[in-house]
Backbone as CSV, one residue per row, in Angstrom:
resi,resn,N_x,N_y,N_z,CA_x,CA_y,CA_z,C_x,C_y,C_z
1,UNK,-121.383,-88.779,-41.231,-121.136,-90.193,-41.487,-120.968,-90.927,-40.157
2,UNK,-120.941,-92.163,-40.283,-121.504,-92.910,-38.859,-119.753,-93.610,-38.928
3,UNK,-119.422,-93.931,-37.282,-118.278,-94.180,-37.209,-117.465,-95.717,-38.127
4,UNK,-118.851,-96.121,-38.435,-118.506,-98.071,-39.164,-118.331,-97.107,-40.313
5,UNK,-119.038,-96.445,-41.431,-118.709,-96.452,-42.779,-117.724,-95.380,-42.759
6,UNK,-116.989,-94.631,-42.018,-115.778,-94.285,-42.111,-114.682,-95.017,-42.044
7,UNK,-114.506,-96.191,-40.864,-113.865,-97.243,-40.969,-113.894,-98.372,-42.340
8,UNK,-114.985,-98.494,-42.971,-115.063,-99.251,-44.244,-114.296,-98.158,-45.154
9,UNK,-114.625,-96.854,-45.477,-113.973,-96.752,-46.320,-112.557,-96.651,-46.107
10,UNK,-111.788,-95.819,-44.828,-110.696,-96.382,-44.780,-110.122,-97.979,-45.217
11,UNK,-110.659,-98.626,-45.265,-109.981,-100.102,-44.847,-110.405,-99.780,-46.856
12,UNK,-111.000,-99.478,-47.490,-111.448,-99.559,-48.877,-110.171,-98.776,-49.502
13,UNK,-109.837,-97.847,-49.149,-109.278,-96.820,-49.802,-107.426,-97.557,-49.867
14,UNK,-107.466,-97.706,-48.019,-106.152,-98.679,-48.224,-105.805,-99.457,-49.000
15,UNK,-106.750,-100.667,-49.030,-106.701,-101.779,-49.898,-106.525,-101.560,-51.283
16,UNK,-107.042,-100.513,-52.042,-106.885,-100.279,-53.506,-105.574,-99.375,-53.584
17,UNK,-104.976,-98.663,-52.896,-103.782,-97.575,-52.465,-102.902,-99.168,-52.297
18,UNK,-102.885,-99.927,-51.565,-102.069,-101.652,-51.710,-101.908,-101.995,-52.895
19,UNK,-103.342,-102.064,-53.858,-102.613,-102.981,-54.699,-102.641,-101.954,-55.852
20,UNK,-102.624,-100.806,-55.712,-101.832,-100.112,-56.919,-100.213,-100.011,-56.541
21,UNK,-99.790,-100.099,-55.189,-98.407,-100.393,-54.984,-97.910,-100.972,-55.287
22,UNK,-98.891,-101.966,-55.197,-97.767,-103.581,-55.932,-97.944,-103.579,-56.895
23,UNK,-98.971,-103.149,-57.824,-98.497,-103.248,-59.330,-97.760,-102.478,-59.628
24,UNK,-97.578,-101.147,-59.011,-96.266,-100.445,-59.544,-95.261,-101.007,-59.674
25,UNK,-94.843,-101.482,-58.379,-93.641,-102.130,-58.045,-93.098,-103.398,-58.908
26,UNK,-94.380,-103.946,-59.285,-94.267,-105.072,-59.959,-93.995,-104.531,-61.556
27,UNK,-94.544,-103.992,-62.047,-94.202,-102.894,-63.357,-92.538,-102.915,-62.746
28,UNK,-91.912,-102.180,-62.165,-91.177,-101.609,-62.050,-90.049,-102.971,-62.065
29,UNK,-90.278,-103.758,-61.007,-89.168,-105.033,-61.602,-89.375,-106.141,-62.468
30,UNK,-90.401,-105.688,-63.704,-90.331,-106.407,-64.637,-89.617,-105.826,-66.413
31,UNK,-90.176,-104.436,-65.873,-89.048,-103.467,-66.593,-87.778,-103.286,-65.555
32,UNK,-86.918,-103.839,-64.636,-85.310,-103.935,-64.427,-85.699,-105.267,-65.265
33,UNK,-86.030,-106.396,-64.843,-85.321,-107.510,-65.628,-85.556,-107.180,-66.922
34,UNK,-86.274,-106.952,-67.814,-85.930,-106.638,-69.252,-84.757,-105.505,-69.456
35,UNK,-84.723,-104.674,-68.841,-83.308,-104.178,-68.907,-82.455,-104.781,-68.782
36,UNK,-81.783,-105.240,-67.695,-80.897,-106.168,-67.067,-80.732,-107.731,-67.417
37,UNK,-81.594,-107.843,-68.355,-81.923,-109.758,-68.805,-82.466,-109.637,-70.260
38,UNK,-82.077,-108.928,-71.039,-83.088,-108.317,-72.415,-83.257,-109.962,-73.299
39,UNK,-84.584,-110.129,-73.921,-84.564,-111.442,-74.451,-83.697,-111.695,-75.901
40,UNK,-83.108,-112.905,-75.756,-82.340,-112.563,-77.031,-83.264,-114.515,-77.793
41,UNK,-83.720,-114.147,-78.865,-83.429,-115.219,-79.938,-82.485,-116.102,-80.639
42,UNK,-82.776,-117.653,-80.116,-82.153,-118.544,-80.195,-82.035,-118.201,-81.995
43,UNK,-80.262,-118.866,-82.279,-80.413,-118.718,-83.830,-80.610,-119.602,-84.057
44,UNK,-81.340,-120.302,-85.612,-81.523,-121.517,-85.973,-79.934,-122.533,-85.803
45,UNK,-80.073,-123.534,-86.033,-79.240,-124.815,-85.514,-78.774,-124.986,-87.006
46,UNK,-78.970,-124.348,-88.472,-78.017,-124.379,-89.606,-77.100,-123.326,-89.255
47,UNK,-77.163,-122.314,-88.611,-76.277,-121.392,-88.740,-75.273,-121.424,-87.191
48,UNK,-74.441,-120.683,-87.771,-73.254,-120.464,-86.291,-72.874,-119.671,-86.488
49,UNK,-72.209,-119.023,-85.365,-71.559,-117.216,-84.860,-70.427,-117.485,-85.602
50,UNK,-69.230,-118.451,-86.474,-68.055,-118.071,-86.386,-68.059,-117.659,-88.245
């Protein structure tokens, strides 16, 4: 292999190895905030907690 398409694929291989990082990561603090922030449903406005 010639010294440019070793350098392309490095710079290729990085770039997709990047953004599977960040979607992990991003997975990863969108499951903490649903842990940590879980959605709760507004109750209708006839009813009340007491």
């Amino acid at each position: 292999m010639t010294a440019t398409l070793e350098l392309a694929l490095l710079i290729a291989v990085l770039g997709i190895g990047g953004i599977f990082i960040f979607m992990a990561l991003f997975y990863l603090m969108i499951r903490a905030l649903d842990k940590y922030l879980p959605y709760r449903e507004d109750e209708p406005e006839g009813k009340s907690s007491e």
